[in-house]
N, C-alpha and C positions, 0 to 999 in steps of 0.2 A: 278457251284453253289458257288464255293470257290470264283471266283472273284466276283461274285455278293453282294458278303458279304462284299467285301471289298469296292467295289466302295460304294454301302451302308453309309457303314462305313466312310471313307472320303466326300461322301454327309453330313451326319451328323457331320461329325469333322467341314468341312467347314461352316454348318448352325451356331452352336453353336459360330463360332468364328467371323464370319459376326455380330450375333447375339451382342456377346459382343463388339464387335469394334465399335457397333452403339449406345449401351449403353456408350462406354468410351465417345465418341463422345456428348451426347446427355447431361450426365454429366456436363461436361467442357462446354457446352453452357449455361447451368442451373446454375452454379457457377457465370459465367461472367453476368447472370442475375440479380444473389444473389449483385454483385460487384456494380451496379449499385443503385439500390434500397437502398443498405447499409445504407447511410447518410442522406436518407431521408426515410427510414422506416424498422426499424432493423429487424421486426417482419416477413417482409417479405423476405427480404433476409436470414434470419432462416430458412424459411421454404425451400424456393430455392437450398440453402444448404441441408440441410436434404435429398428434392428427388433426389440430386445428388449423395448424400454419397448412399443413397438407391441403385442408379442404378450403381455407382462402388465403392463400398466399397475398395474396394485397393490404391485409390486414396489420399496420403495422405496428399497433396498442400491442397484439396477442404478439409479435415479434420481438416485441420488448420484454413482455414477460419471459418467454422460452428464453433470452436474451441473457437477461439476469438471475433466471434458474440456473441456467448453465455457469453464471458467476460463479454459484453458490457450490457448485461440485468445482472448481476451478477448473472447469473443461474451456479454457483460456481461447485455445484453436475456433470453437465452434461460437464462443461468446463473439470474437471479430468476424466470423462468417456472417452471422444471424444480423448483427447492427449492422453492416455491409451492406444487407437487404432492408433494412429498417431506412437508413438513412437514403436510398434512392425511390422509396415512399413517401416519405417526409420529412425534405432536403435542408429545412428549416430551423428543426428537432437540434441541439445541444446536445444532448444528454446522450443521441445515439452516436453521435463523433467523439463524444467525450469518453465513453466505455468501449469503444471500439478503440483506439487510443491505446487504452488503458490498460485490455487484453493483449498489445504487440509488447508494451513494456512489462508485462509480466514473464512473457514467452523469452524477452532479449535478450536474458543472460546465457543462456543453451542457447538461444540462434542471432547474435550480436547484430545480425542488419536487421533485425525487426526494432530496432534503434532508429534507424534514419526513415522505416515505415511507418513508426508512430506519429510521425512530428505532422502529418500531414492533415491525418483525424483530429487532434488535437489544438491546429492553429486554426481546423476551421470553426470546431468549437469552442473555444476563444473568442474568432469573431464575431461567432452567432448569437453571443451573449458576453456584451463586456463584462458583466458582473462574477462574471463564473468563476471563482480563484481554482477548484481542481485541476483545468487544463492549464494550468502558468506551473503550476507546481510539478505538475508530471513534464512538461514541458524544457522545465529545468533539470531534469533529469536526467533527461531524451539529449537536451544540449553539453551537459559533463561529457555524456559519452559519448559525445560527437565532437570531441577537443574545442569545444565554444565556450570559453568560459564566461566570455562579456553577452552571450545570451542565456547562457545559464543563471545567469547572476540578475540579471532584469527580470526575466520568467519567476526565478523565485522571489525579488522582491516582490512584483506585481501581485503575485497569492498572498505575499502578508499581507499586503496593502488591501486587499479586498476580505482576508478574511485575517484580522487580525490574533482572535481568539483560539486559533487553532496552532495547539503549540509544535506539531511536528510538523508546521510549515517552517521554523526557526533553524532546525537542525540542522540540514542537508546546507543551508546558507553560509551559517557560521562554520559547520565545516571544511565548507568550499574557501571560504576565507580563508581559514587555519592551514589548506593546501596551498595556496599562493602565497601565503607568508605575511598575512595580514592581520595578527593577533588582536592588537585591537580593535577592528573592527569585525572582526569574531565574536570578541567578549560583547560591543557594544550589542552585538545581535542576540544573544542570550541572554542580558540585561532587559531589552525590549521582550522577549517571551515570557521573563522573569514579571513584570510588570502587569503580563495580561493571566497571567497563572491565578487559580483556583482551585480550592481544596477536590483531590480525586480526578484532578482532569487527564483526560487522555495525552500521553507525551509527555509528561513531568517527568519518567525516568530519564528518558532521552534526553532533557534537557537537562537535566542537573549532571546526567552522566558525563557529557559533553563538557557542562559546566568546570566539572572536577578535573576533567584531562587540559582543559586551557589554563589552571591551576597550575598543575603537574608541569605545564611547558614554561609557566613563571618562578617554578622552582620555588613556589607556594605551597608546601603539604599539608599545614593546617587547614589550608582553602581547599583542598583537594578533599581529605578528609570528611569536611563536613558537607560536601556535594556529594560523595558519594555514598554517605549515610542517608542522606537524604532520598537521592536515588533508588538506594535498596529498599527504605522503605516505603516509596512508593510503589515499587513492585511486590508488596506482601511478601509473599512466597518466591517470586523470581520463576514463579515456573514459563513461561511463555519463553517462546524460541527469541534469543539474545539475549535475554535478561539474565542469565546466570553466570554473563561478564562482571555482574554488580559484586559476586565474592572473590571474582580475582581483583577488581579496580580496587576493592575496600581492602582487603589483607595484605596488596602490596603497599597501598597509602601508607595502612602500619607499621608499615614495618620503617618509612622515613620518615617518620615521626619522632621531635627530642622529649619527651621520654619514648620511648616504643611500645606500640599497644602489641605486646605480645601474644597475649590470651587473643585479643581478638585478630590477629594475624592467623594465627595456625587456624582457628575455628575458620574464615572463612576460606582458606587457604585450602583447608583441605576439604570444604564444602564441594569446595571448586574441582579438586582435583576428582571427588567422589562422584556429582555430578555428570562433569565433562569430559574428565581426563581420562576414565575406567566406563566411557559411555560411547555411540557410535557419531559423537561431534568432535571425536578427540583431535584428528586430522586439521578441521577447521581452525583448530583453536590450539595448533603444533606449540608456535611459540610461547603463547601463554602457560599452555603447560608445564614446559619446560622452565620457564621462572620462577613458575607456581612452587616445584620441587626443587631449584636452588635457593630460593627465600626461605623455605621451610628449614632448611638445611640450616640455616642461618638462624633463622630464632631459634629454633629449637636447640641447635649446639650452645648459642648465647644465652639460651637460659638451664644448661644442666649446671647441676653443683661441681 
């Protein structure tokens, strides 16, 4: 009776483990499904994902992919669930602290203590990998808005320092400078981005745009001027969300310019107004608009007969 129990018992140990080995199997087919479909239908490959994680939750390659699908529709909530589970799989992984992180500071500005819940994902991916500048940089983020400004300021120098080339590590620094009242060492940090810049690179509007307003507070408008010509034509078209600051910066420059570039004042003046002002970011961008149509006021009167 006693061995009966036991062969039993090893029947079922082996059912159960057939069982799952068809599951890990079935899994990993359903991911490389997910892999496919990606690029051409995210929604689907979500889902691919999902009944894979369903059928082997310990998996946490396939958790990473569902992970950063979910980046890609900016379902932010479920991006820090997923690495949550990733990361007590394997505790080791960077990458899954680092975008778990990553998704609370996306969410902070609608729920402000996902600010002091980031910082925790993030300084373990830091640790996990000293070379990794992205968690210094969100880091310094996380620290602005948690009134730290002397960790703010380490956090984002340490991402230059590790990734020098990346120009929109530069901004939020010099910024942050410019907030404490520290101009020149403001400029000096946009000179240093200036130095690592390359034709078409990502962050050259931000940087020169930046560049032109440390101008502006030198009461430089030549300087301002040609940063922020610069800027705009980095941005081509200006269509991307913020870039269409680049025709209020540039038509008000104009207009404090000795001679004044008036033609090009109203043109981007009222780019801007046509844009943003008669668009549904007007709210956002209250004050500027309202400059936008006292300047016009101004050149346009200064130059009828």
């Amino acid at each position: 009776m006693f061995k009966r129990v036991m062969m039993v018992g090893a029947v079922v140990a082996l059912s159960l483990a057939s069982a799952c080995s068809r599951n890990n199997i079935e899994a990993v087919n359903l991911a490389n499904d997910g892999d496919k479909s990606r690029g051409a239908n995210i929604d689907d490959a979500i889902s691919k994902y999902e009944q894979a994680t369903q059928l082997d939750p310990s998996n946490y390659r396939i958790l990473w992919k569902l992970a950063t699908a979910y980046q890609k529709k900016e379902q932010w909530d479920k991006v820090a669930l997923t690495c949550s589970k990733a990361e007590k799989l394997a505790p080791t992984h960077a990458d899954y602290y680092y975008l778990h992180g990553y998704a609370l500071v996306q969410q902070a500005d609608k729920t402000p203590s996902m600010w002091a819940d980031a910082k925790d994902p993030l300084e373990t991916a830091a640790k996990l990998d000293p070379n990794y500048a992205d968690p210094h940089f969100d880091l310094g983020n996380v620290y602005l808005h948690l009134d730290q400004e002397k960790e703010s300021l380490e956090h984002m120098t340490k991402a230059i320092e590790l990734k020098p080339d990346e120009l929109n590590f530069y901004v939020p620094l010099s910024d942050l400078y410019i907030r404490l009242g520290f101009l020149p060492e403001a400029e000096s940090v946009i000179k240093e981005a200036l130095a690592n810049e390359k034709p078409g690179m990502a962050g050259s509007f931000n940087v020169h745009t930046l560049y032109g307003e440390i101008y502006e507070r030198k009461g430089d408008w030549n300087g301002a001027v040609k940063e922020f010509e610069t800027a705009k034509k980095a941005c081509g078209t200006c269509a991307e969300k913020g870039q269409q600051i680049a025709f209020f910066n540039l038509g008000a420059a104009y207009t404090r310019i000795s001679p004044k570039n008036t033609s090009g004042a109203v043109s981007n003046l009222k780019n801007f107004q046509k844009i943003i002002c008669k668009g549904g970011a007007a709210a956002r961008y209250a004050d500027e608009c309202t400059q936008a149509q006292e300047l016009l006021k101004g050149v346009e009167g200064s130059a009828a007969p």
